[in-house]
N, C-alpha and C positions, 0 to 999 in steps of 0.2 A: 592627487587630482581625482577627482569624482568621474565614475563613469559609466553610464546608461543603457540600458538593452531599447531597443525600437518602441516600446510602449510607453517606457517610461520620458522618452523624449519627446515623444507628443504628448505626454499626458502633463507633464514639467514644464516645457521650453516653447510645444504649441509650434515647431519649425517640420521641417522635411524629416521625419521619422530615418529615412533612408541614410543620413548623415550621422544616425548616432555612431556613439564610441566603439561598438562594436561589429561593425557590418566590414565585411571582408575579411577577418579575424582566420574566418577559413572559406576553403571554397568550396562551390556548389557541386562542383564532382564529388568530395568527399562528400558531404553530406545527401546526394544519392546513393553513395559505396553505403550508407548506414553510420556514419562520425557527428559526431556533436563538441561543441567548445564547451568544459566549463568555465564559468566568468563569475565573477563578485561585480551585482549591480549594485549600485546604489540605493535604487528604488525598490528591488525582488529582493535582493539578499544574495545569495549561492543558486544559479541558474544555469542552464542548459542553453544555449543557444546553437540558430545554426548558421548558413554564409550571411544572410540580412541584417545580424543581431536580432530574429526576434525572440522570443523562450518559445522553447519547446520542453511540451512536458516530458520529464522524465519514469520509465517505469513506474517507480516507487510511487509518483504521483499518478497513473495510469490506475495501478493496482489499487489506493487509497480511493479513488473517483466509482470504482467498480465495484466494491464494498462499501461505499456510502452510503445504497441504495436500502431505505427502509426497511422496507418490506423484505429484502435480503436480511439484514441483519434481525429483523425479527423473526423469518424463521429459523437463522444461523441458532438463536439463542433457544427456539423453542425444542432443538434438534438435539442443542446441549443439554436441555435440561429433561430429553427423555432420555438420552444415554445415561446421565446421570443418576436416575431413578431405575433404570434397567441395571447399572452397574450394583447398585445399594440393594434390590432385589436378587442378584443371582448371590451375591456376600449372604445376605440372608437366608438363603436355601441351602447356600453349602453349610454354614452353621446346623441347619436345621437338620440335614442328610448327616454330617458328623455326629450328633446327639443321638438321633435316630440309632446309626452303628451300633453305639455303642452300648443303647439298650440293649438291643437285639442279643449283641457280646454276653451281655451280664444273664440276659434270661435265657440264652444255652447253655451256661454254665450253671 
């Protein structure tokens, strides 16, 4: 048998939201203690719910929402590609400082 979190029962059936298949699943004291249901909706997929059936985001989608943000991610990227460029220049100086040595070695000798 198929069955619905509160969104998808209005947004399917068009009835009292409040009747879907998942409402009272758990109660509203746990879910101010901090608990949540997982459920297989029909409509969502693998969701979070809480005493009503509605979804409630989960972290992973919290943290996904919070790094979506452009302008975040473009300077995430522009941050990686100056470390990147600082890391390939310090390689390059040790090289350089090593060679150096080793003149140095050869013309005290």
């Amino acid at each position: 048998m198929a069955n619905f979190c509160y969104d998808c029962t209005t947004e399917h059936f068009g009835t009292d939201a409040l009747q879907n298949d998942f409402h009272s699943m758990i109660t509203e004291r746990e879910v101010e203690k901090g608990f949540l249901l997982s459920v297989l909706c029909e409509g969502c997929g693998h969701i979070m719910i809480n005493h009503e059936g509605k979804r409630v985001k989960t972290l992973d989608e919290y943290v996904k929402d919070a790094t979506g943000c452009k302008n975040c991610l473009r300077n995430e990227r522009k941050w990686e590609f100056r470390y990147e460029n600082q890391t390939k220049r310090i390689q390059d100086l040790e090289q350089t400082t090593k060679k150096l040595r080793r003149q140095i070695r050869e013309l005290k000798k």
